[in-house]
Backbone as a printed PyTorch tensor [residue, N CA C, xyz], in Angstrom:
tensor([[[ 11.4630,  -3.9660, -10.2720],
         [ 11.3710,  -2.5870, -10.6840],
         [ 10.6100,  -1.7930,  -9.6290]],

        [[ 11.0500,  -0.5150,  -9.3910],
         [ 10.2620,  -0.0050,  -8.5220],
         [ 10.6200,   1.5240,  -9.1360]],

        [[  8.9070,   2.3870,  -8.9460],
         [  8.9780,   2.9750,  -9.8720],
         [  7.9600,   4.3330,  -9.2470]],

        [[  8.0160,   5.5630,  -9.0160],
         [  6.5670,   6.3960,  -8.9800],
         [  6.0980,   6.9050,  -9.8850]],

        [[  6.1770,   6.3380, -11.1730],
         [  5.0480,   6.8090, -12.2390],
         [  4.1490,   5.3440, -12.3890]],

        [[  3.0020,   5.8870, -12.2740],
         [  1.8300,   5.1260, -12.9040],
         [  2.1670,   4.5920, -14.1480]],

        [[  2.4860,   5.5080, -14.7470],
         [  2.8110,   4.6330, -16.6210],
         [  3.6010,   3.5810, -16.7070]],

        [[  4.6140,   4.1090, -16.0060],
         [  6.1120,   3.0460, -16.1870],
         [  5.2690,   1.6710, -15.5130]],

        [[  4.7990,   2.1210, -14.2460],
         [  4.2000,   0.1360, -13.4600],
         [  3.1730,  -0.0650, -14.2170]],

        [[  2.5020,   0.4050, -15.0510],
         [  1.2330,   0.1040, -16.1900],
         [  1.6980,  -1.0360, -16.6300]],

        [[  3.1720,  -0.5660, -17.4380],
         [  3.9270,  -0.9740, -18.5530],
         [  4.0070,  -2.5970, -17.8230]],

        [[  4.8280,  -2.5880, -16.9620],
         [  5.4350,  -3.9240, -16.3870],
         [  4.4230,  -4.5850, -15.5950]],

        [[  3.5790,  -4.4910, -15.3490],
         [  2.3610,  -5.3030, -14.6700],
         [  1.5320,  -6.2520, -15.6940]],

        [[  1.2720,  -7.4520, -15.4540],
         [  1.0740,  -8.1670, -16.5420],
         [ -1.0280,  -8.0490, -16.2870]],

        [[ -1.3640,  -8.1800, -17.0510],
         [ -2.9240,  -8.1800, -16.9230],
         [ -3.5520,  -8.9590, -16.6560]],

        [[ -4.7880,  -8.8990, -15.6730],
         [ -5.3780,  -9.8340, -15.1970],
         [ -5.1370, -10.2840, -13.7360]],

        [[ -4.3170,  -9.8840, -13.0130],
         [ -4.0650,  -9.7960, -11.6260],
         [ -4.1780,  -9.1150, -10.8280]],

        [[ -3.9350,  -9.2100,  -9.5640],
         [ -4.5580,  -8.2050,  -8.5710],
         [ -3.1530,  -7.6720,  -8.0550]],

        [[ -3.8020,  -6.4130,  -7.2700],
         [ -2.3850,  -5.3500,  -7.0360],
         [ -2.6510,  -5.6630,  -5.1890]],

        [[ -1.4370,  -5.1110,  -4.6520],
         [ -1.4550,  -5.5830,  -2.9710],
         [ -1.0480,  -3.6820,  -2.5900]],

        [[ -2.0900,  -3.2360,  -2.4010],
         [ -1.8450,  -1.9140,  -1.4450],
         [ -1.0660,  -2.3390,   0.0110]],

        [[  0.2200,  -1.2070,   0.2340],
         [  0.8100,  -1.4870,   1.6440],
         [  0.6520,  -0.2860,   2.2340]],

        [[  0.7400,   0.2840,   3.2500],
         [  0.9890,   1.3670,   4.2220],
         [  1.6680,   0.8040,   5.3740]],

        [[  3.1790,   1.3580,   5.1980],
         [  4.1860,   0.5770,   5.3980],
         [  4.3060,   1.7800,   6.9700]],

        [[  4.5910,   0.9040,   8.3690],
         [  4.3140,   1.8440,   9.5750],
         [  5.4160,   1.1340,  10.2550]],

        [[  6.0830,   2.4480,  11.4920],
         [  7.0540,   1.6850,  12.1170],
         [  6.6950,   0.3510,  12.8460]],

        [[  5.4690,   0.5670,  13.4620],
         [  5.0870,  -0.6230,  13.7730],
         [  4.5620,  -1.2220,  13.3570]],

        [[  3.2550,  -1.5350,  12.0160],
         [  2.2920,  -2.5860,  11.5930],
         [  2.9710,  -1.9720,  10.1080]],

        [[  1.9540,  -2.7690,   9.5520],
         [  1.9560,  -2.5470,   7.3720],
         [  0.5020,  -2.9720,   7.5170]],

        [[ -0.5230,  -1.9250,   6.8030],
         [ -1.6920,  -1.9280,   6.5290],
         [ -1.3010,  -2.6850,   5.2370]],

        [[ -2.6030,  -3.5120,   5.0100],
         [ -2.5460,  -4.2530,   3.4540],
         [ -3.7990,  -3.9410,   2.9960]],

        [[ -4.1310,  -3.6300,   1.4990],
         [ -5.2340,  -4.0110,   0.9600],
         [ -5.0130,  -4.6240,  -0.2550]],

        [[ -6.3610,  -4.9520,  -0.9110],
         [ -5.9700,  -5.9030,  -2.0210],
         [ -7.0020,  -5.2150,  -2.8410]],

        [[ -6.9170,  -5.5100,  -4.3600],
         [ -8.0680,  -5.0650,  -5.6570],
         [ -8.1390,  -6.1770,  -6.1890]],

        [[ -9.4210,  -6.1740,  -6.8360],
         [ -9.8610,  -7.0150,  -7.6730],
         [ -8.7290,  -7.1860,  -8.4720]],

        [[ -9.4150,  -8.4560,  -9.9560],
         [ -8.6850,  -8.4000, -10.8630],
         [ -8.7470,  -7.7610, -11.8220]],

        [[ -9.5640,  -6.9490, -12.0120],
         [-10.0440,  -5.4730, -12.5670],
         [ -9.7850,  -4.0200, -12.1730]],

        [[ -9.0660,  -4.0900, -11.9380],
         [ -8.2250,  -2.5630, -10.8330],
         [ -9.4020,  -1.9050, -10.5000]],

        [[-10.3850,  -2.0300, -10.2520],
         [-11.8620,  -1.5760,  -9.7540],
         [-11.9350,  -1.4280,  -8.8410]],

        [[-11.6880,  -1.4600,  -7.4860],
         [-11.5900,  -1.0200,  -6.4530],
         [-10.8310,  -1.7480,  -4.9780]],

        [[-11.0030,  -1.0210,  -4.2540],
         [ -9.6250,  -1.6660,  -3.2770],
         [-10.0270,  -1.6940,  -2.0840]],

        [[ -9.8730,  -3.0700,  -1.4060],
         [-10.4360,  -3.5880,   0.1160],
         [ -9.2210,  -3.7210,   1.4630]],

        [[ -9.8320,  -3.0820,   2.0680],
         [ -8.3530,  -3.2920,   3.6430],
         [ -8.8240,  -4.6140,   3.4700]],

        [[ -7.7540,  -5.2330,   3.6030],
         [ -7.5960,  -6.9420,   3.8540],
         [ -7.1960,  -7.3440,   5.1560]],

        [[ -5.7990,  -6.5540,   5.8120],
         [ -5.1980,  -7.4590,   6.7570],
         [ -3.9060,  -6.2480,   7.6310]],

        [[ -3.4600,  -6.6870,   8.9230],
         [ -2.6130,  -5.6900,   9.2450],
         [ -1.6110,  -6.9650,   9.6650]],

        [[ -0.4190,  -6.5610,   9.0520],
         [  0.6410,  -7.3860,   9.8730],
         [  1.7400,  -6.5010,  11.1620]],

        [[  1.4960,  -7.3320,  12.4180],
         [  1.9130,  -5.9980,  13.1650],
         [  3.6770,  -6.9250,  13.1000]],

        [[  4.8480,  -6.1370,  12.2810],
         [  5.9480,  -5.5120,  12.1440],
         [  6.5130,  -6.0250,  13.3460]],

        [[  7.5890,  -7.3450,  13.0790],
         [  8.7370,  -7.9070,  13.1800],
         [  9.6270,  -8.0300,  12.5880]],

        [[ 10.7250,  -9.4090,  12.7050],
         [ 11.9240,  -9.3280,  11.6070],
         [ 11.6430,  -9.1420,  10.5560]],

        [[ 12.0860,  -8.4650,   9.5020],
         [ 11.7470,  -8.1400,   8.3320],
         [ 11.6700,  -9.4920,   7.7330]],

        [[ 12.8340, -10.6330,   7.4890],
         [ 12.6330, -12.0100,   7.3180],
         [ 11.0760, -12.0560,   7.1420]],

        [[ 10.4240, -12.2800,   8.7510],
         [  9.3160, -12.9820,   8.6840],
         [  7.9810, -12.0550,   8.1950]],

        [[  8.2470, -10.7520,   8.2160],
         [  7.1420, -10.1200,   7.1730],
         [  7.1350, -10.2960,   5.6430]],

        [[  8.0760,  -9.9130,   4.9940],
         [  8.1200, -10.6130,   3.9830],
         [  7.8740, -12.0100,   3.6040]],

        [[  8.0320, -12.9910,   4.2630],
         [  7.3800, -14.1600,   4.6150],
         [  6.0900, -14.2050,   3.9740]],

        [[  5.0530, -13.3250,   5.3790],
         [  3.9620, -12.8610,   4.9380],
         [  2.9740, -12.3830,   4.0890]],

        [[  4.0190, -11.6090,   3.2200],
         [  3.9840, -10.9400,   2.2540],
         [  4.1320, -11.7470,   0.8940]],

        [[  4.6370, -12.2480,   1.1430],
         [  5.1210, -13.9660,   0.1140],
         [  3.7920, -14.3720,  -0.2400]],

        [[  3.2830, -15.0220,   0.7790],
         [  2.2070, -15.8130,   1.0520],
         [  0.5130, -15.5280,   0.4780]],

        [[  0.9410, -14.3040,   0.9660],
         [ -0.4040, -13.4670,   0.8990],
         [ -0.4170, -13.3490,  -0.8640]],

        [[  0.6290, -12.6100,  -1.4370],
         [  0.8920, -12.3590,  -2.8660],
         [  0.3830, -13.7770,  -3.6350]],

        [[  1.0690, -14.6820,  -3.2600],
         [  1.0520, -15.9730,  -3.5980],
         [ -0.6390, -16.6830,  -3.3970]],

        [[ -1.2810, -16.2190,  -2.4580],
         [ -2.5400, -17.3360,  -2.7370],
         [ -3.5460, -16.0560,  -3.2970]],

        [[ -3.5630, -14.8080,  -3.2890],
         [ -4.1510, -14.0130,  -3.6020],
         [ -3.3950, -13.3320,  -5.2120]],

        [[ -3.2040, -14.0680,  -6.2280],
         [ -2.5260, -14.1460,  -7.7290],
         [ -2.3520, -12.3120,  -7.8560]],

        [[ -1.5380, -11.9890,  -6.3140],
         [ -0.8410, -10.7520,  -6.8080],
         [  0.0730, -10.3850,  -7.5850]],

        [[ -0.2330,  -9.9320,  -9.3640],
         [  1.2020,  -9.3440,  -9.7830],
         [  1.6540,  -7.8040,  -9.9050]],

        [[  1.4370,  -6.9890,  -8.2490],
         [  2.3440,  -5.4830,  -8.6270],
         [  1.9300,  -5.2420,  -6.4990]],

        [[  2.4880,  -4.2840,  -6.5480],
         [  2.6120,  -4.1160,  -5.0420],
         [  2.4190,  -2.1850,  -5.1350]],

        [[  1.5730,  -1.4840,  -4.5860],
         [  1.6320,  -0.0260,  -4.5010],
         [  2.0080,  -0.0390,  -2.9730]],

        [[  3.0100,   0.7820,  -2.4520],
         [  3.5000,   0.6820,  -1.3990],
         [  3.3230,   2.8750,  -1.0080]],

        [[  2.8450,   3.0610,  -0.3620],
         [  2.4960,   3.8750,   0.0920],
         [  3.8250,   5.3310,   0.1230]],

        [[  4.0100,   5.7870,   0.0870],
         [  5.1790,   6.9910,  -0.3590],
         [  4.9640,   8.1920,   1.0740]],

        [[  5.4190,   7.6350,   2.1110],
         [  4.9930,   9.4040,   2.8720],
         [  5.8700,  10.7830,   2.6940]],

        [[  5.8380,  11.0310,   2.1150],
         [  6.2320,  12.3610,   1.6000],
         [  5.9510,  14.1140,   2.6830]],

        [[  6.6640,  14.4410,   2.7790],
         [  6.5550,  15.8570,   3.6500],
         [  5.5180,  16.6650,   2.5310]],

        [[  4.6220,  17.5090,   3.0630],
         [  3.7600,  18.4040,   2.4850],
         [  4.6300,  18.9080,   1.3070]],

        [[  5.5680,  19.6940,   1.6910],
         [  5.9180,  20.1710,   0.1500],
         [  6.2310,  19.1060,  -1.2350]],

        [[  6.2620,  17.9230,  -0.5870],
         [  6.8990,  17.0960,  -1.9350],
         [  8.4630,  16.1660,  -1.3400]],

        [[  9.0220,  16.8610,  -0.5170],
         [ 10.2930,  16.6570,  -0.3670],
         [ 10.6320,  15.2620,   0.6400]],

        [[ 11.2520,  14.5840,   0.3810],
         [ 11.4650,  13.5070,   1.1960],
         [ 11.8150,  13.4780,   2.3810]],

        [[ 11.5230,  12.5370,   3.6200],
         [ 11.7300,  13.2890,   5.1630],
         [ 12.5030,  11.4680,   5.7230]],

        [[ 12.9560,  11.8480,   6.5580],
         [ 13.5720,   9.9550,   7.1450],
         [ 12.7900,   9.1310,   7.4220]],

        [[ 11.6660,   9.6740,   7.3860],
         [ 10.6940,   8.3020,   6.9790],
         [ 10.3400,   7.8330,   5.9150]],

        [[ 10.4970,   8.7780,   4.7140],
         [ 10.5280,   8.5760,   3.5460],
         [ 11.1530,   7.7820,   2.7660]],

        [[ 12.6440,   7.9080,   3.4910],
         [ 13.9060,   6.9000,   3.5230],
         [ 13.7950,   5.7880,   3.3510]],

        [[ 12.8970,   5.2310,   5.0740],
         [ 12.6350,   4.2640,   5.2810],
         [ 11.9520,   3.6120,   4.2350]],

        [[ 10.5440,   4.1970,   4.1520],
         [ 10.1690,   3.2000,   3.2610],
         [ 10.1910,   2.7830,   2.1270]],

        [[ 11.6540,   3.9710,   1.5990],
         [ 11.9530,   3.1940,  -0.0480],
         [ 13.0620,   2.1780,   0.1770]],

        [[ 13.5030,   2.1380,   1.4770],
         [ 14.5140,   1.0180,   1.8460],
         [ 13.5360,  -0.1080,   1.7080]],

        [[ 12.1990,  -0.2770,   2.7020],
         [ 11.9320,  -0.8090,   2.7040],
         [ 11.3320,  -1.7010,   1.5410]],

        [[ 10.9620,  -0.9800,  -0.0590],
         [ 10.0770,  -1.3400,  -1.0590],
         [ 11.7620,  -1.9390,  -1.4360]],

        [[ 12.7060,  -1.5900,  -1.6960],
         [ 14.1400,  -2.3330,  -2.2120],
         [ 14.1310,  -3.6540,  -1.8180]],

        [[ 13.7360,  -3.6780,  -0.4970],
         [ 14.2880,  -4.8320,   0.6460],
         [ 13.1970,  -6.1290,  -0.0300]],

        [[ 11.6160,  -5.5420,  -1.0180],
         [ 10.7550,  -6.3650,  -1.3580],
         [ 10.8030,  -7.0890,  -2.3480]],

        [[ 12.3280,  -6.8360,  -3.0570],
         [ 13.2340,  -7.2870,  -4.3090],
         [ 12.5190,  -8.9610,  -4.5320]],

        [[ 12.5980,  -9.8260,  -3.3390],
         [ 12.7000, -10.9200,  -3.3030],
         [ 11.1290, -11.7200,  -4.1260]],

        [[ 10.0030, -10.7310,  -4.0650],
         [  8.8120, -10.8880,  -3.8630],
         [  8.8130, -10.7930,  -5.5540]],

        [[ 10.1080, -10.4600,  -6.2990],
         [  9.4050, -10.3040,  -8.0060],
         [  8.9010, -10.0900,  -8.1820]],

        [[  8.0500,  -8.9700,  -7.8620],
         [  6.9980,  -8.2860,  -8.2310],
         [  7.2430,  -6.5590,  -8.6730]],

        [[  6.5980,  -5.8970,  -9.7280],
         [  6.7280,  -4.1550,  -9.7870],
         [  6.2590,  -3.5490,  -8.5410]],

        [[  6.9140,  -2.4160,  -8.1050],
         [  6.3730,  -2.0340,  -7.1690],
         [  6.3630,  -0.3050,  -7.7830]],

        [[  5.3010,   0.1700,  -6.8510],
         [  4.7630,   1.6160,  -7.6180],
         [  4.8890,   1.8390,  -5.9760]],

        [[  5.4320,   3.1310,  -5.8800],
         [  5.7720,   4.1000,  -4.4300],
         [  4.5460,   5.1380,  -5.0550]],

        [[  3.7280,   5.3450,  -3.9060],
         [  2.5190,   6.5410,  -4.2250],
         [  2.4040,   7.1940,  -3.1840]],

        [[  2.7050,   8.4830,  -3.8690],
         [  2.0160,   9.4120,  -2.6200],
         [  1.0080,   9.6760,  -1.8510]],

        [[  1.1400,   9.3530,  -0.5690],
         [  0.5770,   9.2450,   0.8000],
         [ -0.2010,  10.2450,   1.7920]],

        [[  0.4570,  11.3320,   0.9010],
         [  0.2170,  12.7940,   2.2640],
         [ -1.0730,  12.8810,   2.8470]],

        [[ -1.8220,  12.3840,   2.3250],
         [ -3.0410,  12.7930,   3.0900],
         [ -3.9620,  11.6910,   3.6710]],

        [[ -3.4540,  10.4050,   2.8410],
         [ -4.3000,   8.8350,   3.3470],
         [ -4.9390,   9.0830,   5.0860]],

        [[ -3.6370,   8.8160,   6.0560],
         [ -3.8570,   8.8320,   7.2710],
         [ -5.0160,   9.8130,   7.7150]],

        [[ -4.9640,  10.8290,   7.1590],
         [ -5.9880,  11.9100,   7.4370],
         [ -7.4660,  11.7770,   7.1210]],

        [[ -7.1280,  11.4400,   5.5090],
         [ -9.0550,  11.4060,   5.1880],
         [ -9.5230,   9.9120,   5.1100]],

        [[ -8.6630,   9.3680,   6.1110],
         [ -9.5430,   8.0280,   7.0370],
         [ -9.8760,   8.2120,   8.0970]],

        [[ -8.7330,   8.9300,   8.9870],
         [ -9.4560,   9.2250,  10.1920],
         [-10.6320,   9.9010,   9.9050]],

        [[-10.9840,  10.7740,   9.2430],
         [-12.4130,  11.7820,   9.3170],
         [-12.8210,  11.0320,   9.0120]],

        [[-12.7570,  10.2150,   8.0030],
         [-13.8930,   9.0940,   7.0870],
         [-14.4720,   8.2610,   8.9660]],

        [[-13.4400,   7.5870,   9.7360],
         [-13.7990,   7.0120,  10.8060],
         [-14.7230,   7.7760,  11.9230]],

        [[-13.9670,   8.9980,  12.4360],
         [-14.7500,   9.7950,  13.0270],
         [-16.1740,  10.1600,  12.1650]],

        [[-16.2450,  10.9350,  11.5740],
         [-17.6300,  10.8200,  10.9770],
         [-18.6120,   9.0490,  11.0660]],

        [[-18.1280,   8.1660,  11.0410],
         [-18.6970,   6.9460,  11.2880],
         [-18.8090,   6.5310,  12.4460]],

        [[-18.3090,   7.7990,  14.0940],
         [-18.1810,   7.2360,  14.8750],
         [-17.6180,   6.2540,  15.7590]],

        [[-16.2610,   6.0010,  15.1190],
         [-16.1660,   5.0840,  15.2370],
         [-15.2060,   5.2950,  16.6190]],

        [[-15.0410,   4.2490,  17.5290],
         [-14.1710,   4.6990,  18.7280],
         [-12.7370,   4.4960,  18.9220]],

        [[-12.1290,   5.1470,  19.4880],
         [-10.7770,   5.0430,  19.1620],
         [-10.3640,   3.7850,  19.3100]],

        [[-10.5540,   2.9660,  19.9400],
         [ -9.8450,   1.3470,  19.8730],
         [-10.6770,   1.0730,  18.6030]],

        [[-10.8960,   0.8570,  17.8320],
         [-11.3670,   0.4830,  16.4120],
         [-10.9310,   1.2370,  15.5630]],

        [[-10.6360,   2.8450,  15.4570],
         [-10.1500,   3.4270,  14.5040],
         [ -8.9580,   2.8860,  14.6530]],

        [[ -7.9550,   2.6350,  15.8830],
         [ -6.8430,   2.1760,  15.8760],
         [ -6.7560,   0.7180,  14.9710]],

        [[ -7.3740,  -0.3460,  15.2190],
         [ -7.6820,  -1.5040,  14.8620],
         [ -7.2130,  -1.4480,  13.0820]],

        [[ -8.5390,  -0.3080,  12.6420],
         [ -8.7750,  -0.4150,  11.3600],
         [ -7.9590,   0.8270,  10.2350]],

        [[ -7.0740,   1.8120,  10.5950],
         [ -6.5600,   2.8160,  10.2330],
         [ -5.4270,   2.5760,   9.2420]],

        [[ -4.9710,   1.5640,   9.2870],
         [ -3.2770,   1.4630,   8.7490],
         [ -4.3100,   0.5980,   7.3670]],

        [[ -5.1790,  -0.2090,   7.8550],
         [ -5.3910,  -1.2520,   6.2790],
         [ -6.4390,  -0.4850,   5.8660]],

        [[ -7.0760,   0.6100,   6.2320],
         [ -8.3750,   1.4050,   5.7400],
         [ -7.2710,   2.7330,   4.5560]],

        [[ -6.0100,   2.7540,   5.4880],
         [ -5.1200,   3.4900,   4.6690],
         [ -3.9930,   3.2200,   3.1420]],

        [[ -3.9610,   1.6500,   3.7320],
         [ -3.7810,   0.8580,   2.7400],
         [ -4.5540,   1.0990,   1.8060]],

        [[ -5.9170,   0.7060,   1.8520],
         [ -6.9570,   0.9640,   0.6920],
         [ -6.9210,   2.1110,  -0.1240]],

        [[ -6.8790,   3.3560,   0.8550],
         [ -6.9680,   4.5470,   0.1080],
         [ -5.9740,   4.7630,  -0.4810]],

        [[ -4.7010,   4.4100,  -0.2440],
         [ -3.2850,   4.9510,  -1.5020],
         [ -3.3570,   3.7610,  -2.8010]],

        [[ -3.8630,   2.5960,  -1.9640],
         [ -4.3840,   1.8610,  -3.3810],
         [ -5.2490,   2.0990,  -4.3670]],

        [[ -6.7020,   2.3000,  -3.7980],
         [ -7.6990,   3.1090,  -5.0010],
         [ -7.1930,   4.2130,  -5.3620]],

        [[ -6.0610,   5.0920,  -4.8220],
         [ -5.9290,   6.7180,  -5.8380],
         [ -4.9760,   6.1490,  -6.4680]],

        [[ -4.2690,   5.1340,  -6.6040],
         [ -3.2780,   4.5530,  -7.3780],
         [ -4.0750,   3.6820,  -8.5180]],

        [[ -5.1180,   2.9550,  -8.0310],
         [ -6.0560,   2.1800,  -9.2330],
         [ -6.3570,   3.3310, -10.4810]],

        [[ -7.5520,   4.0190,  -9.5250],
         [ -7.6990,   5.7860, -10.1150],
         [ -6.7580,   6.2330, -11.3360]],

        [[ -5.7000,   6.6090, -10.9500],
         [ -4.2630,   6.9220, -11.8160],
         [ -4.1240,   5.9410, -12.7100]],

        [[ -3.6170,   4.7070, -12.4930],
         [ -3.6910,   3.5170, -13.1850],
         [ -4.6770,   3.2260, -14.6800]],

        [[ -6.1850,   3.5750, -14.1100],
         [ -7.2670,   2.9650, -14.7470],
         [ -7.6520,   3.9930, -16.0310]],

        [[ -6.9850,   5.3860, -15.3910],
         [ -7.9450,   6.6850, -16.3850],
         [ -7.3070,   6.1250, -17.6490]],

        [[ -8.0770,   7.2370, -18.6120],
         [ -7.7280,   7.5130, -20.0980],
         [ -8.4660,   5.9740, -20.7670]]])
């Protein structure tokens, strides 16, 4: 199932497991992971983007020793809302994650990339390290505003 309402992946996510934040990039996929308490969300890992085969692979693996059951996969969306060919891409790409049996929740993205970089700059941090750490620091953030959504009420 793949889905952008919070309610609907509520529904189909079984309880007690952890969710796998992606920020899905032409070249890498930022990952983060949450507790088993949707409580908050850690950059874990960057896989830098080969055959799709062998990322998913990856993705297998990772799900598998880390008792992931739901996947939030990052949504980049054009400012107004409207979908752009990268947008495309990465709902091709959440289809293509069929194999992984898992719900997947597409969340909107528009601003992740952004209020990490400031989050980094404000920390100083130098550009070979913001590079390093940007895609799974971004991961995190579409995951916690997705926990966020998830957790209220």
């Amino acid at each position: 199932m793949i889905t952008t309402s919070a309610a609907d992946f509520r529904e189909t996510v079984p309880e007690g497991g952890r969710l796998l934040g992606l920020d899905v990039g032409t070249k890498t996929i930022g990952l983060a992971l949450c507790d088993a308490g949707w409580t908050i969300a850690t950059p874990a890992e960057l896989i830098r983007r080969g055959k799709f085969s062998a990322d998913l692979e990856t993705l297998r693996s990772l799900a598998e020793a880390q008792a992931v059951v739901g996947l939030v996969v990052g949504l980049p969306l054009n400012l107004d809302g409207s979908d752009s060919p990268r947008t495309q891409s990465v709902r091709a790409f959440a289809r293509n994650l069929a194999p992984l049996a898992r719900p997947v929740l597409l969340w909107d993205e528009r601003w992740s990339t952004q209020a990490v970089t400031r989050t980094l700059l404000a920390a100083d941090a130098s550009r070979a390290r913001r590079a390093e750490l940007i895609d799974k620091m971004a991961a995190a953030y579409i995951l916690q505003g997705a926990l966020d959504a998830l957790t209220m009420g």
